[in-house]
GUZAKE-942168 format. One line per 5 residues: their letters; for each residue x, y, z of C-alpha. Coordinates in Angstrom, 1 decimal, padded with zeros to 4 digits, always signed. Example, Ala and Ser with C-alpha at 12.3 -4.5 7.8 and 13.67 -1.06 7.14 Angstrom:
<sites>
as	+012.3,-004.5,+007.8 | +013.7,-001.1,+007.1
</sites>
This chain:
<sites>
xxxxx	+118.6,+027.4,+049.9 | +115.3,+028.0,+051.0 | +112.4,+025.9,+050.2 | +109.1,+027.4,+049.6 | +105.6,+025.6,+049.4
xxxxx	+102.8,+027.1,+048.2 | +100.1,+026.4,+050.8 | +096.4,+026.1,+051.2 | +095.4,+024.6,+054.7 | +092.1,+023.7,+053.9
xxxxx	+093.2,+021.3,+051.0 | +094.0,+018.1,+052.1 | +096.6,+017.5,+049.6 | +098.4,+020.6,+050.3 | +098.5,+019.5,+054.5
xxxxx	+099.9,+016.5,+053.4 | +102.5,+017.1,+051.4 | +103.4,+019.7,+053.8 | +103.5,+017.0,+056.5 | +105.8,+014.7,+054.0
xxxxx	+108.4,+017.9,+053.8 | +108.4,+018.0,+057.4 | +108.6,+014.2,+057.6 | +111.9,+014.5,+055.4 | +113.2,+017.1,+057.6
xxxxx	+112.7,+020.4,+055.5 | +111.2,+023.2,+057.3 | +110.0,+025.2,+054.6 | +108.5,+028.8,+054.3 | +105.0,+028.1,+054.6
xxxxx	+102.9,+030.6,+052.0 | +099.2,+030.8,+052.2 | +098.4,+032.5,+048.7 | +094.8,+032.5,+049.4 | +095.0,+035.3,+052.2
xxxxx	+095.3,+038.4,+050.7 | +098.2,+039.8,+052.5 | +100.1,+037.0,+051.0 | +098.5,+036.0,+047.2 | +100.4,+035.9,+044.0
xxxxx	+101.4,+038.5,+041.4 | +101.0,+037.9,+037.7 | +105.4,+038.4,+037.7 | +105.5,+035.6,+040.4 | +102.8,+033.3,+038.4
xxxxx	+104.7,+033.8,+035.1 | +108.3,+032.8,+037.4 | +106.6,+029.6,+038.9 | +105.6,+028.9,+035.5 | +109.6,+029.1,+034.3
xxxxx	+110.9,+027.7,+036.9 | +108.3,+024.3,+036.3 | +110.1,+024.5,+032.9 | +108.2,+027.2,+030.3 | +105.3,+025.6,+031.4
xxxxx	+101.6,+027.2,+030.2 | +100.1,+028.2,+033.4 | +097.3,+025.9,+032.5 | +099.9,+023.1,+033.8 | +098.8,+024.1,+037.7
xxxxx	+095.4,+025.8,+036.9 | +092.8,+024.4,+038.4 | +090.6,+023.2,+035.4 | +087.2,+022.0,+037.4 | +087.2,+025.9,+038.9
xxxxx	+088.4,+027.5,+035.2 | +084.8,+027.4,+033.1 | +082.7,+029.2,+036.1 | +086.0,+032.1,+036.1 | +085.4,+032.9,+032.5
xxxxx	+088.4,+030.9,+031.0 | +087.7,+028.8,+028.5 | +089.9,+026.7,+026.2 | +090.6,+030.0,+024.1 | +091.7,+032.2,+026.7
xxxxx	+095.3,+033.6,+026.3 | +098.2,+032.5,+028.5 | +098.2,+035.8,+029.8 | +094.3,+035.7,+030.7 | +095.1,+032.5,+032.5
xxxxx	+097.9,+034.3,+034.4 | +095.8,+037.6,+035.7 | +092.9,+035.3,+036.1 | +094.7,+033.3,+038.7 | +096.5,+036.4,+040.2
xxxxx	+093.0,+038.1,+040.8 | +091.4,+034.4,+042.1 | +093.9,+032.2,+044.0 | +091.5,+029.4,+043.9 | +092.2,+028.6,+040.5
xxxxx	+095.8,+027.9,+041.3 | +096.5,+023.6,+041.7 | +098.2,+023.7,+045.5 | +100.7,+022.6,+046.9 | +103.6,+024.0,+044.9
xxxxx	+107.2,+023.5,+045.8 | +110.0,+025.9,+045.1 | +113.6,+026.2,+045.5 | +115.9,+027.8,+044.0 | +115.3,+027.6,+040.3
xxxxx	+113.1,+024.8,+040.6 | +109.3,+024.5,+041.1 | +107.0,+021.5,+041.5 | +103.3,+021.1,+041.9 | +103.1,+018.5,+044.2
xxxxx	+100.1,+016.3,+042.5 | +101.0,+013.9,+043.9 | +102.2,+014.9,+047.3 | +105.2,+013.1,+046.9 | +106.2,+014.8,+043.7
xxxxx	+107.2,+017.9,+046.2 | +110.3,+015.7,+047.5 | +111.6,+016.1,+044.0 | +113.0,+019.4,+045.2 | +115.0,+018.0,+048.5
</sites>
């Protein structure tokens, strides 16, 4: 089963819970959402959300980034959800997945979980 993080190279948590996969031996597909070629849909947000366990997507939105992108503490679960599809910065990185699992890896370690 393939193991998928959820990558942002210029976060220094996200290279090193990368490093901690590789560490542990998993070579996992390595996608950078914040390229364009490669960001996430509002379907694929709403599956990482069910496969974290019905989670809001609040539960890996970046809060400090949310006010200054128009969500406030009202906004929908669906605002959240387009907001972050339309502006991958506000998405908490790294994030593990496999299978029917997902993790965000705050901390790091928390990405072993899934190995």
């Amino acid at each position: 089963m393939t193991y998928t993080i959820l990558h942002n190279p210029n976060c220094s948590t996200s290279r090193k819970g990368l490093d901690m996969l590789k560490e542990a031996g998993v070579e996992p597909e390595v996608r950078k959402y914040m390229n364009a070629t490669e960001r996430l849909s509002v379907e694929e947000l709403k599956d990482i959300a069910k496969k974290m366990g019905g989670v809001s997507p609040r539960a890996f939105l970046r809060a400090k980034d949310a006010p200054a992108a128009g969500i406030d503490a009202d906004a929908s679960d669906e605002a959240v959800f387009e907001a972050m599809a339309e502006n991958p910065k506000l998405i908490q990185r790294p994030i593990g997945i496999k299978g029917k699992k997902a993790v965000l890896g705050r901390p790091p370690e928390d990405l072993l979980k899934l190995v």
